[in-house]
C-alpha positions in Angstrom: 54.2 230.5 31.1 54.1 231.2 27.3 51.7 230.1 25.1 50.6 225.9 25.3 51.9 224.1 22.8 48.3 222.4 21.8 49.6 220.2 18.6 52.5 219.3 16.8 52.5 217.0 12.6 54.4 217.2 9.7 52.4 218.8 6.3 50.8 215.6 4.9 51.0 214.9 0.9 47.2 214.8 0.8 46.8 218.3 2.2 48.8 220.3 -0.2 47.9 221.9 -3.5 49.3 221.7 -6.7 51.6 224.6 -6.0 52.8 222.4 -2.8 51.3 224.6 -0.6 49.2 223.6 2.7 45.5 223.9 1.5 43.2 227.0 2.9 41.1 223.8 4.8 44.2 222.4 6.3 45.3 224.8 8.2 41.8 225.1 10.3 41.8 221.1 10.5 45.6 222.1 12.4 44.1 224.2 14.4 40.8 222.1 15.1 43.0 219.5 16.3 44.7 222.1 18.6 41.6 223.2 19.9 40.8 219.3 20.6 43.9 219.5 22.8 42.8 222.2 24.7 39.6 220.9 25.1 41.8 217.6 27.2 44.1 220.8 29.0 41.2 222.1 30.7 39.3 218.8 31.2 37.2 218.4 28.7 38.5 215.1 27.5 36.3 212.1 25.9 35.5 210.9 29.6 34.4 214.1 30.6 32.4 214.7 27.4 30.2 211.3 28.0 30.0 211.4 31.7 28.5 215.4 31.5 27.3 215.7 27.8 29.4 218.9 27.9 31.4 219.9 25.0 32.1 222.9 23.2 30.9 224.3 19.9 33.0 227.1 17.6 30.7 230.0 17.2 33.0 232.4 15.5 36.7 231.6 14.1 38.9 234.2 12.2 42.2 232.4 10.0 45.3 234.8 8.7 47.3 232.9 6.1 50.8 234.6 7.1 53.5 232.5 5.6 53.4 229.6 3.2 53.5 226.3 4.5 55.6 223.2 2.5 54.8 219.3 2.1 56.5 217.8 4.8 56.9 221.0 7.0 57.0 220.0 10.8 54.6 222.7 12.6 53.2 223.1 16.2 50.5 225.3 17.7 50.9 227.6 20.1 47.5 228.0 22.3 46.7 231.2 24.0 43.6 231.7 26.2 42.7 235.7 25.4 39.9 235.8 27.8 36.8 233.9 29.8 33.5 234.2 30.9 31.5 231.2 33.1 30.2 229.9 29.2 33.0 231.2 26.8 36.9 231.0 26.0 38.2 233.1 23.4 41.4 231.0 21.9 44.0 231.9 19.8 46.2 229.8 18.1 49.2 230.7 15.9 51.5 228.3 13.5 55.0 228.0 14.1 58.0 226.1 12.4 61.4 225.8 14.2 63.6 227.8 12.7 61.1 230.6 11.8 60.3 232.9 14.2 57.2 234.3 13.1 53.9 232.5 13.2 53.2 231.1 10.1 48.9 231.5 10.9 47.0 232.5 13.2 43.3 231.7 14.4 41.1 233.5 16.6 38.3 231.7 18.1 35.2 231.8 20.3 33.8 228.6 21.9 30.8 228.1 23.6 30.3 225.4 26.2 27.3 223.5 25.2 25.0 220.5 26.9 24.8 218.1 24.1 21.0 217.3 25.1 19.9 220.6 24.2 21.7 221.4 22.5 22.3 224.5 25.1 24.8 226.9 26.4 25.9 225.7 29.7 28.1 227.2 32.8 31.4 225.0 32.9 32.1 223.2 36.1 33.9 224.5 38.3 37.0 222.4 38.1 37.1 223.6 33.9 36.9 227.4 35.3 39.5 226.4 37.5 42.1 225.1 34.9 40.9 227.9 32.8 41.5 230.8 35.3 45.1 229.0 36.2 45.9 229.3 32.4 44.7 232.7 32.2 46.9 233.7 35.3 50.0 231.7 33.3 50.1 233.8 30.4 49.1 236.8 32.2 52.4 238.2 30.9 52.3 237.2 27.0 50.8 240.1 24.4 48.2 240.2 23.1 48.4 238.9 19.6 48.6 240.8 16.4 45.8 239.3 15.0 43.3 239.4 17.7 40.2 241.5 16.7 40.5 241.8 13.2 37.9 242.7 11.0 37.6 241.9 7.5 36.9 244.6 5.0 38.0 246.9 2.2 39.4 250.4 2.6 36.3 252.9 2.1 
C-alpha cells in the first residue's frame, strides 16, 4: 500500500501572500487537516472522541518548505505512519501536486494519545492499535522519507 492519501483542496485566495505564494501557516493548517483524517482512518473520529474522551495532541511537528505552492494549486497529502508505540504515532505527511513528482512539503509529527479529563497520556484501545499495526504492515515497503529526523541548525 503506499502512503494514505489523508486530504485533498485547492490553494484558497485568503491563504496566499502578496507574492501569491501559500502562507508559512497554511501549509501546517493542510496538514492539520490531514492529520484530522487520520485521526477518522484509525478510528478516532468525532464519535469516538465523545464516547472515550480520547484524542490526540501534537507534541512535536517539524515543516520543510520544498517547492512553492500557487493560488489555486490543487494539492493532496500523502500520510505515512513512521512508527508506534501503545501511546504514540509518529506521522509524516508530504505535499503533492499532479503533475509534479516531488513533494512540495513535508511534515514530521509526533502525537500523543491523550484522555481529555486529564488531560493525560493514555494507551489507545486496542481496535486503534489494530488499524495502526495494519497500516504499519501496509507500507512496510515504502522508504523512509527524506525528511524524517531532521534537525535544525547551522554548520559549526
Amino acid at each position: 500500500m503506499p502512503a494514505l492519501t489523508t486530504y485533498r483542496t485547492p490553494v484558497l485566495p485568503d491563504w496566499v501572500d502578496y507574492n501569491g505564494h501559500l502562507r508559512d501557516a497554511f501549509y501546517l493548517l493542510i496538514f492539520s487537516y490531514a492529520t484530522d483524517a487520520f485521526m477518522e482512518c484509525i478510528g478516532l473520529d468525532g464519535d469516538n472522541r465523545e464516547a472515550t474522551g480520547h484524542s490526540l495532541f501534537t507534541l512535536e511537528c517539524h515543516l520543510n518548505y520544498l517547492h512553492e505552492v500557487k493560488l489555486g494549486t490543487e494539492v493532496t497529502v500523502q500520510t505515512q505512519v513512521i512508527g508506534h508505540d501503545r501511546k504514540r504515532v509518529h506521522l509524516y505527511h508530504s505535499l503533492h501536486r499532479e503533475g509534479f513528482a516531488e513533494a512540495l512539503a513535508a511534515s514530521e509529527q509526533m502525537l500523543l494519545h491523550v484522555d481529555l479529563a486529564g488531560p493525560k497520556s493514555a494507551p489507545f484501545e486496542a481496535a486503534v492499535l489494530a488499524r495502526l499495526q495494519g497500516i504499519v504492515v501496509e507500507q512496510e515497503d515504502l522508504p523512509v522519507p527524506a525528511f524524517v529526523g531532521r534537525v535544525i541548525g547551522l554548520p559549526k
